[in-house]
C-alpha positions as a Markdown table, in Angstrom:
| # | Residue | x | y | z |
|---|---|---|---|---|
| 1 | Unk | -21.2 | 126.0 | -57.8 |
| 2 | Unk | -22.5 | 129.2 | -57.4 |
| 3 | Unk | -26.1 | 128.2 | -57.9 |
| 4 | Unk | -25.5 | 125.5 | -54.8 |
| 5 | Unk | -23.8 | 128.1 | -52.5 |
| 6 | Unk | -26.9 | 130.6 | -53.8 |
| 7 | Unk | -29.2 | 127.8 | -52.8 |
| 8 | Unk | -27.7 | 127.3 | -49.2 |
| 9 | Unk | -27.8 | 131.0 | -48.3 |
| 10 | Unk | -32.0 | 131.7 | -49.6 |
| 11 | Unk | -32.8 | 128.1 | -48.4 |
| 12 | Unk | -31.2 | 129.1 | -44.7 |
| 13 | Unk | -32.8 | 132.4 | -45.1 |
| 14 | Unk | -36.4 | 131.2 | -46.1 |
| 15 | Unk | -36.7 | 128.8 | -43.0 |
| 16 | Unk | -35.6 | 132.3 | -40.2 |
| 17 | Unk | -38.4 | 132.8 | -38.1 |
| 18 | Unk | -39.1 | 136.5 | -36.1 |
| 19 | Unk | -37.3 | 134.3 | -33.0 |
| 20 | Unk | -34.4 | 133.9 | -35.0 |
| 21 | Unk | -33.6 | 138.0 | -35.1 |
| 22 | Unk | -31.9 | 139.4 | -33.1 |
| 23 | Unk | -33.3 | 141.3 | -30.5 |
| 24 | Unk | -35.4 | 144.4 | -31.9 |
| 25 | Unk | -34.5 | 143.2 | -35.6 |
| 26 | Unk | -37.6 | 143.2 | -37.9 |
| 27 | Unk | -37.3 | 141.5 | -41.1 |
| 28 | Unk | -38.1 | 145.1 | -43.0 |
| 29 | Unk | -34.9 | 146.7 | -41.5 |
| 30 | Unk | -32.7 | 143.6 | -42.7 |
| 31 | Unk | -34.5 | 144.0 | -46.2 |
| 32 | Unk | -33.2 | 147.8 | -46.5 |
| 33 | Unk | -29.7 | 147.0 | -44.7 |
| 34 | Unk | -29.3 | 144.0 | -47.1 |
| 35 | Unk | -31.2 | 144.8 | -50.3 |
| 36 | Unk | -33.0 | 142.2 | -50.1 |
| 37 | Unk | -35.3 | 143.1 | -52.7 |
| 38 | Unk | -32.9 | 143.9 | -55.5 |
| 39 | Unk | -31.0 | 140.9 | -54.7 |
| 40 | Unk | -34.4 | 138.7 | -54.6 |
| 41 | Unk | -35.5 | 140.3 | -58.1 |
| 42 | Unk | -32.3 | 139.5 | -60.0 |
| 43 | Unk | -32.8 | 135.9 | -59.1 |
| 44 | Unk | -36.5 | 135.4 | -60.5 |
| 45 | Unk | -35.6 | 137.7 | -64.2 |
| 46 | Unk | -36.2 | 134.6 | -66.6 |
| 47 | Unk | -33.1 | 132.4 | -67.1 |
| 48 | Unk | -31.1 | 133.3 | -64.2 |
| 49 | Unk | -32.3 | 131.0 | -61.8 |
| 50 | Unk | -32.6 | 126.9 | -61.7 |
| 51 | Unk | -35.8 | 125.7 | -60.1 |
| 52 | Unk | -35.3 | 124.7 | -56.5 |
| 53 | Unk | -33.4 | 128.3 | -56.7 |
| 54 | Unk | -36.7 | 129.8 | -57.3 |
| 55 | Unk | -38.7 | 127.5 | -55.4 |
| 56 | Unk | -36.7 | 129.3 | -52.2 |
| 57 | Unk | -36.7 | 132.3 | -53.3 |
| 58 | Unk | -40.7 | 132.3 | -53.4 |
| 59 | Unk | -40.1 | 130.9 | -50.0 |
| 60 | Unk | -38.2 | 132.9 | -48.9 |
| 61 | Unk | -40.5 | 136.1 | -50.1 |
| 62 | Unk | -43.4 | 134.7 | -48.0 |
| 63 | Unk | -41.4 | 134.5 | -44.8 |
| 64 | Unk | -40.4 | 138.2 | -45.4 |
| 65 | Unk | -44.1 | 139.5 | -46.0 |
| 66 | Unk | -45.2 | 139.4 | -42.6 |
| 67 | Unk | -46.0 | 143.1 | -41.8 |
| 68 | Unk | -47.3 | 146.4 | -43.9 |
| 69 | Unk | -43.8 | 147.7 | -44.0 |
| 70 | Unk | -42.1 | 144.6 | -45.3 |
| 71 | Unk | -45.1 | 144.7 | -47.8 |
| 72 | Unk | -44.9 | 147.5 | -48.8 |
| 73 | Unk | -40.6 | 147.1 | -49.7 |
| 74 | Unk | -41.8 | 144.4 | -51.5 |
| 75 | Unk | -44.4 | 146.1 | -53.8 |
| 76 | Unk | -42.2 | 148.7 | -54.7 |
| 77 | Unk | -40.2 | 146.2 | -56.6 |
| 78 | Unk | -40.9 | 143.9 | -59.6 |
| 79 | Unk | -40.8 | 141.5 | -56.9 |
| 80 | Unk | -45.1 | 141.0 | -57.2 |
| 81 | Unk | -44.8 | 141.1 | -61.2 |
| 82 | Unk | -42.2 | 138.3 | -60.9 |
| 83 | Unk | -44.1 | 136.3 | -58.9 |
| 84 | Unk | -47.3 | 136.6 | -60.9 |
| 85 | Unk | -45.4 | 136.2 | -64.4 |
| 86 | Unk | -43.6 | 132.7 | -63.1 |
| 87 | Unk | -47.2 | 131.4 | -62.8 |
| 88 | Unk | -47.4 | 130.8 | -66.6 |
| 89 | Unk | -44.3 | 129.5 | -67.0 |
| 90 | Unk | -43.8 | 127.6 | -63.7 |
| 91 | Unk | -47.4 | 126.8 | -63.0 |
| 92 | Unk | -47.1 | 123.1 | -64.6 |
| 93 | Unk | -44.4 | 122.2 | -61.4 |
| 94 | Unk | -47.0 | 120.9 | -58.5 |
| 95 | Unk | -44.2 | 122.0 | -56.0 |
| 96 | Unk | -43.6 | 125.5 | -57.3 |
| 97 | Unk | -47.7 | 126.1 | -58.3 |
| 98 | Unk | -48.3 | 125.4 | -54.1 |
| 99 | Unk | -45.4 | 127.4 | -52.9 |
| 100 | Unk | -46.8 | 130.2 | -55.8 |
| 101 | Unk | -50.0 | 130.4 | -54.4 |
| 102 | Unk | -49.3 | 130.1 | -50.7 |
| 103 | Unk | -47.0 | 133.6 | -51.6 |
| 104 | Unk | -49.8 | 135.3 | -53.7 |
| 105 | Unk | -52.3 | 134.3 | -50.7 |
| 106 | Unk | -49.6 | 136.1 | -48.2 |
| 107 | Unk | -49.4 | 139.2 | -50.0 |
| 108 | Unk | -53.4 | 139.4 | -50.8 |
| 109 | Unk | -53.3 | 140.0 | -47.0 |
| 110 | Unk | -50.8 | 143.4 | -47.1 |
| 111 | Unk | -52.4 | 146.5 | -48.8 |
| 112 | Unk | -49.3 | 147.3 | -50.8 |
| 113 | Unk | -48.5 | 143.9 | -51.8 |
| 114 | Unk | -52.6 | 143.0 | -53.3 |
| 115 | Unk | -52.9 | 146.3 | -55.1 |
| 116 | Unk | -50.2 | 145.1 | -57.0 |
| 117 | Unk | -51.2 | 141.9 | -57.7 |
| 118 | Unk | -55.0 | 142.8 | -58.2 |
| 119 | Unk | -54.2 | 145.8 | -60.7 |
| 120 | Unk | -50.6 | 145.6 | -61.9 |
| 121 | Unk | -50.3 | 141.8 | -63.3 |
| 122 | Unk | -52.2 | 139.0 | -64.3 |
| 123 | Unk | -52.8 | 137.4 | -61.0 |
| 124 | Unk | -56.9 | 137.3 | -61.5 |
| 125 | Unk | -56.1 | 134.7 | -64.5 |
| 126 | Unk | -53.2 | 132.9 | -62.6 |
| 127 | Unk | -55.6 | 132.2 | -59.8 |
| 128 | Unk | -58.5 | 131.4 | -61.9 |
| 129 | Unk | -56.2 | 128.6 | -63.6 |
| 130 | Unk | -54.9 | 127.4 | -59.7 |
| 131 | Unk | -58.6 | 127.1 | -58.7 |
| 132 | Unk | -59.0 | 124.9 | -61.7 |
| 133 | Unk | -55.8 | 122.5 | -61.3 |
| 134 | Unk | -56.3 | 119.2 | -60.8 |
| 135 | Unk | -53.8 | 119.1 | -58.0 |
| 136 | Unk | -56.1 | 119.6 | -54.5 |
| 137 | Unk | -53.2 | 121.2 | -53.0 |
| 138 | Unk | -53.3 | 123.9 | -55.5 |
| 139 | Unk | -56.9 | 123.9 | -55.8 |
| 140 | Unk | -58.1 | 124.1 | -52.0 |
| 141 | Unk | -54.4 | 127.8 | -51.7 |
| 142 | Unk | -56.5 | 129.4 | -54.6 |
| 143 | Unk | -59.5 | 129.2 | -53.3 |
| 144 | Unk | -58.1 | 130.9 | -50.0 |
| 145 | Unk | -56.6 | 133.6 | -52.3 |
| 146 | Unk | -60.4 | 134.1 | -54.2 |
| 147 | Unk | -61.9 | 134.5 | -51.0 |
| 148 | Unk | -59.4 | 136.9 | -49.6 |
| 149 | Unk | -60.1 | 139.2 | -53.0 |
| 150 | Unk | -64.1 | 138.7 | -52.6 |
| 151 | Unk | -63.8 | 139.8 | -48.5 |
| 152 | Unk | -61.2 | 143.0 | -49.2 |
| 153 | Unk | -62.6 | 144.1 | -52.7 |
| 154 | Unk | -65.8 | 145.9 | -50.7 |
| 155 | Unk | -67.0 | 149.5 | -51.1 |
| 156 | Unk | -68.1 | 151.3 | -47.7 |
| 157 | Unk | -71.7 | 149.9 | -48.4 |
| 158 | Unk | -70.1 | 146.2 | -47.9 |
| 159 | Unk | -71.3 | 145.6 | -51.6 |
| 160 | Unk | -68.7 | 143.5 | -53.5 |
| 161 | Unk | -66.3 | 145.5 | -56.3 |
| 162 | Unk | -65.8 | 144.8 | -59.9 |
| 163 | Unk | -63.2 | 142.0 | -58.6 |
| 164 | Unk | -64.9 | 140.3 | -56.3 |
| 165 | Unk | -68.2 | 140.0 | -58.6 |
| 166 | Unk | -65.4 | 138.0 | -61.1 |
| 167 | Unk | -64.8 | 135.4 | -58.5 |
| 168 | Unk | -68.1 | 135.1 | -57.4 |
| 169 | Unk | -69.1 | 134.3 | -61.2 |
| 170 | Unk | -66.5 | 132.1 | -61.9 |
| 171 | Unk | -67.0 | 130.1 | -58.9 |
| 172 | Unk | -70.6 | 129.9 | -59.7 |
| 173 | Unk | -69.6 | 128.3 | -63.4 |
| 174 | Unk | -66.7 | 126.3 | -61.9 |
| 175 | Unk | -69.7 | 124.6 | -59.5 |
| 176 | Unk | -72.5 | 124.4 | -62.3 |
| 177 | Unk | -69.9 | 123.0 | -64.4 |
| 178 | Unk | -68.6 | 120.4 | -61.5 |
| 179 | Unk | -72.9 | 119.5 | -61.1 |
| 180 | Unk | -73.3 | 119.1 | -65.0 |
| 181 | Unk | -70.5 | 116.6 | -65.1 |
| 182 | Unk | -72.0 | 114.8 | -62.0 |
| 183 | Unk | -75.2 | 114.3 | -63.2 |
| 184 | Unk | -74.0 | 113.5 | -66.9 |
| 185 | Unk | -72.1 | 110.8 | -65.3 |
| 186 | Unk | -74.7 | 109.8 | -63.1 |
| 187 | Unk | -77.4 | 110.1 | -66.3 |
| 188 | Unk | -74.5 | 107.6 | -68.1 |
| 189 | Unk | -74.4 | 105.2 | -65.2 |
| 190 | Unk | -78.1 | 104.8 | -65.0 |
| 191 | Unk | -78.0 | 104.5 | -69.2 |
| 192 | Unk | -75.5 | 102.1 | -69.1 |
| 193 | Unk | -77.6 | 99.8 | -66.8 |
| 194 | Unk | -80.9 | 100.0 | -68.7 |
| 195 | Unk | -79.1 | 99.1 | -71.7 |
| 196 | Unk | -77.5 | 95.8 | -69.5 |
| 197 | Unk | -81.2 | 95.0 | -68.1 |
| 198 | Unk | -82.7 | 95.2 | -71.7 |
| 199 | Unk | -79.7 | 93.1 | -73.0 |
| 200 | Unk | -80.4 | 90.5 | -70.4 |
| 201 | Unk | -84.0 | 90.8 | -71.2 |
């Protein structure tokens, strides 16, 4: 009963809008009036949580990071950690691995919130995996998050960091690896039909 009631309250919370505060309210205020944060955390530490809690929950942390400052509440949590940790054990669940992503791709856009996911977890694996799942959905928010860490990991001489030169190489494999299965296929086809002219021959 709990987990319901727990359920209701982040699920009505994830779908608030800026239009849905009142007047002058900014969602980073709320987060430090409320504890939003350390209430958020408790419920993504492993085993406290059923799925569709944590589905809204990572939810609900997108709609919150929507400025610098709410960012940069949210980085000085385990919040990030969490969210980069469920990847390995939730990243099998479609739903979860879209919502997942679509959160890491939000907070790749907030100083605070990327440093800690570029250089405190394990997100640079997690989002290798994504942009190698077989689920388009997946595939297409990963892709978004690679090329948000290629365009922001740049020195002052626009030449792309340590981080960026990792995507660009892995993309580069993921596509020679893509053209090498197309033209094996193709190079089967074709095999497949000489060997049917020859045995009609």
């Amino acid at each position: 009963q709990s987990q319901d009631l727990l359920l209701e309250l982040v699920g009505t919370l994830s779908n608030f809008t800026a239009q849905d505060l009142n007047k002058g309210q900014k969602w980073e205020q709320l987060m430090k009036d409320h504890s939003l944060c350390v209430f958020l955390g408790r419920l993504l530490v492993p085993g406290m949580s059923q799925d569709d809690l944590i589905l809204e929950v990572i939810i609900l942390l997108t709609t919150l990071c929507v400025s610098y400052k709410a960012a940069a509440l949210i980085a000085g949590t385990t919040l990030v950690g969490s969210l980069a940790d469920l990847w390995e054990d939730k990243g099998a669940d479609t739903e979860l691995a879209v919502q997942l992503v679509h959160a890491y791709h939000r907070m790749l856009h907030f100083e605070p919130t990327r440093n800690e996911l570029l250089y405190s977890t394990g997100f640079m694996g997690a989002a290798a995996e994504a942009a190698a799942s077989k689920h388009g959905n997946v595939r297409r928010r990963a892709d978004l998050c690679l090329g948000v860490v290629m365009e922001q990991d740049r020195g002052d001489d626009g030449r792309i960091g340590e981080l960026g030169a990792r995507v660009r190489r892995n993309r580069f494999r993921a596509h020679n690896g893509e053209w090498i299965e197309n033209v094996g296929g193709a190079s089967s086809r074709e095999s497949d039909d000489e060997d049917d002219d020859d045995g009609m021959a």
